[in-house]
C-alpha positions as CSV (number, residue, x, y, z in Angstrom):
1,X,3.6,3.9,17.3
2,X,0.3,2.2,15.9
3,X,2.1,0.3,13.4
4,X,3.9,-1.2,16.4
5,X,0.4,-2.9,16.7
6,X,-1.2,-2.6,13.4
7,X,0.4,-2.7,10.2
8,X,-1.9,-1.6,7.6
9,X,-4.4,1.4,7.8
10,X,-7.0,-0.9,8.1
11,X,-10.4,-0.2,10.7
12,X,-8.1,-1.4,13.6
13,X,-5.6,0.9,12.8
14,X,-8.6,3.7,12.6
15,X,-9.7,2.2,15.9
16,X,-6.3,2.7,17.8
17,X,-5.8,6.1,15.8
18,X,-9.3,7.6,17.2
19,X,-8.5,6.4,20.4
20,X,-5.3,7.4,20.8
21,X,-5.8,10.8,19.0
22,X,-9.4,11.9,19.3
23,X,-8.9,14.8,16.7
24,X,-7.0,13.0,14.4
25,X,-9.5,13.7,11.6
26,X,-9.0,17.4,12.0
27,X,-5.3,17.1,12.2
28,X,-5.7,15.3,9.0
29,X,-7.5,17.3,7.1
30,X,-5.4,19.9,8.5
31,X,-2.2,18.5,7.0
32,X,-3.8,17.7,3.9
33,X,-4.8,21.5,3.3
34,X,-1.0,22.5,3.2
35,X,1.2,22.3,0.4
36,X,3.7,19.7,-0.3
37,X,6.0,22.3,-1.8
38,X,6.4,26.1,-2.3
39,X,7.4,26.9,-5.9
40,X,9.6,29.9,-5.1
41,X,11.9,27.9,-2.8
42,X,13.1,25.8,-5.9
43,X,16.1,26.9,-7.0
């Protein structure tokens, strides 16, 4: 819903983010740590 109101992840975007979602940083980084894919489910 930011980009409603801000279209690029400029510092107003970060602004809104931060304020919207304190921990957003955390969920981040949590996101970040996981893996985009897991080899064995290629098939």
């Amino acid at each position: 819903m930011t980009h409603h109101l801000e279209r690029h992840h400029g510092q107003r975007f970060t602004s809104l983010m931060d304020g919207l979602l304190p921990d957003r940083r955390v969920r981040c980084d949590l996101l970040n740590e996981v893996p985009l894919a897991d080899e064995e489910w290629a098939g």
